[in-house]
C-alpha positions as CSV (number, residue, x, y, z in Angstrom):
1,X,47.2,-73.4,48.2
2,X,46.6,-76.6,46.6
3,X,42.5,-75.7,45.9
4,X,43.7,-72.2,44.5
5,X,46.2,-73.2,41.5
6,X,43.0,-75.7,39.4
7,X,41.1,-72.3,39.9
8,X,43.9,-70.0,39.1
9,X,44.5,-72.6,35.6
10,X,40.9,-72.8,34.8
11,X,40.7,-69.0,35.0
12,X,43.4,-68.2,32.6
13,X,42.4,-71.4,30.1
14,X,39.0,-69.8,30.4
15,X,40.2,-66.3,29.7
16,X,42.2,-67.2,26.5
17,X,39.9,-69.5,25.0
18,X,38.1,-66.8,23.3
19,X,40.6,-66.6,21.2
20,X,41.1,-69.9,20.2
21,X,37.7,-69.8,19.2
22,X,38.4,-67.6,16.5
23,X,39.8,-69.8,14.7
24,X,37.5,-72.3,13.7
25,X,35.5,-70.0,11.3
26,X,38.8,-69.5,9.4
27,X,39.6,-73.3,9.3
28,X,36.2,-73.7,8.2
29,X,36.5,-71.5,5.2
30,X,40.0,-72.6,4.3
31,X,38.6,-76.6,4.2
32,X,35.3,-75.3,1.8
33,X,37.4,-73.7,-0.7
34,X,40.3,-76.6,-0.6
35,X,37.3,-79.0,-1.1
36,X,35.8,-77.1,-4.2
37,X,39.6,-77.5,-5.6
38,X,39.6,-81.0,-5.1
39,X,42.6,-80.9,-3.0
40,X,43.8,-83.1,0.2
41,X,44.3,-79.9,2.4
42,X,41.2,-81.6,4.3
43,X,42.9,-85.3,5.0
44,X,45.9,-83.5,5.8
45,X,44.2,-80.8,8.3
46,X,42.9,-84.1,9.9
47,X,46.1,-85.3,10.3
48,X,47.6,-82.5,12.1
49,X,44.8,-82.2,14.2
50,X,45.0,-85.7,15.8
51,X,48.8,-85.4,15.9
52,X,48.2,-82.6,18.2
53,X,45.9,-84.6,20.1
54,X,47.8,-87.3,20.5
55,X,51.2,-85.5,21.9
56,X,49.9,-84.1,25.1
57,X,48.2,-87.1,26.1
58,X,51.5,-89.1,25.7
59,X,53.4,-87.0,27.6
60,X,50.7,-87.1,30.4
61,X,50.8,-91.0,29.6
62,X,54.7,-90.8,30.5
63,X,54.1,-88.8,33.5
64,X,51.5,-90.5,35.0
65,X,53.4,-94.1,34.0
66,X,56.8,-92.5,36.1
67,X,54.6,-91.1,38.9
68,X,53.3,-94.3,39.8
69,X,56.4,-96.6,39.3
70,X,58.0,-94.0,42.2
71,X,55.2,-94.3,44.5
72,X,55.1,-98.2,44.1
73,X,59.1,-98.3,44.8
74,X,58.3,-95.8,47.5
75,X,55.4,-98.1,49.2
76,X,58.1,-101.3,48.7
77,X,60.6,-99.9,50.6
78,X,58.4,-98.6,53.1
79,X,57.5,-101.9,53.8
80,X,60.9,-103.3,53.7
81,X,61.8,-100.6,56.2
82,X,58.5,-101.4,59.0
């Protein structure tokens, strides 16, 4: 069970990046026509972008951080039990 749900995730990540992929030529076009304006839509598309990069990996940073301050409380009172 525990081989099948990576599969079952990369499946449906695979499935709907198709249409994530649509996007980009729109961005694109948005960015071109912003930077004939001489506007900051570029600097502040930037920004957003490694906003949203940055939030998922904190939160897996926090997980990952409280995961493995259990398992090392876990493995010290394991020892203090044997």
């Amino acid at each position: 069970m525990k081989k099948v749900i990576p599969i079952v995730l990369f499946v449906i990540l695979f499935t709907f990046s198709h249409d994530l992929l649509a996007q980009c030529p729109m961005c694109k076009t948005s960015l071109e026509e912003a930077r004939k304006g001489g506007s900051q839509v570029g600097n502040t598309l930037n920004n957003g972008i490694l906003y949203l990069l940055a939030l998922p990996y904190s939160i897996a940073i926090v997980f990952g951080l409280i995961w493995w301050r259990k398992s090392k409380l876990k493995k010290q009172q394991a020892n203090l039990n044997a």
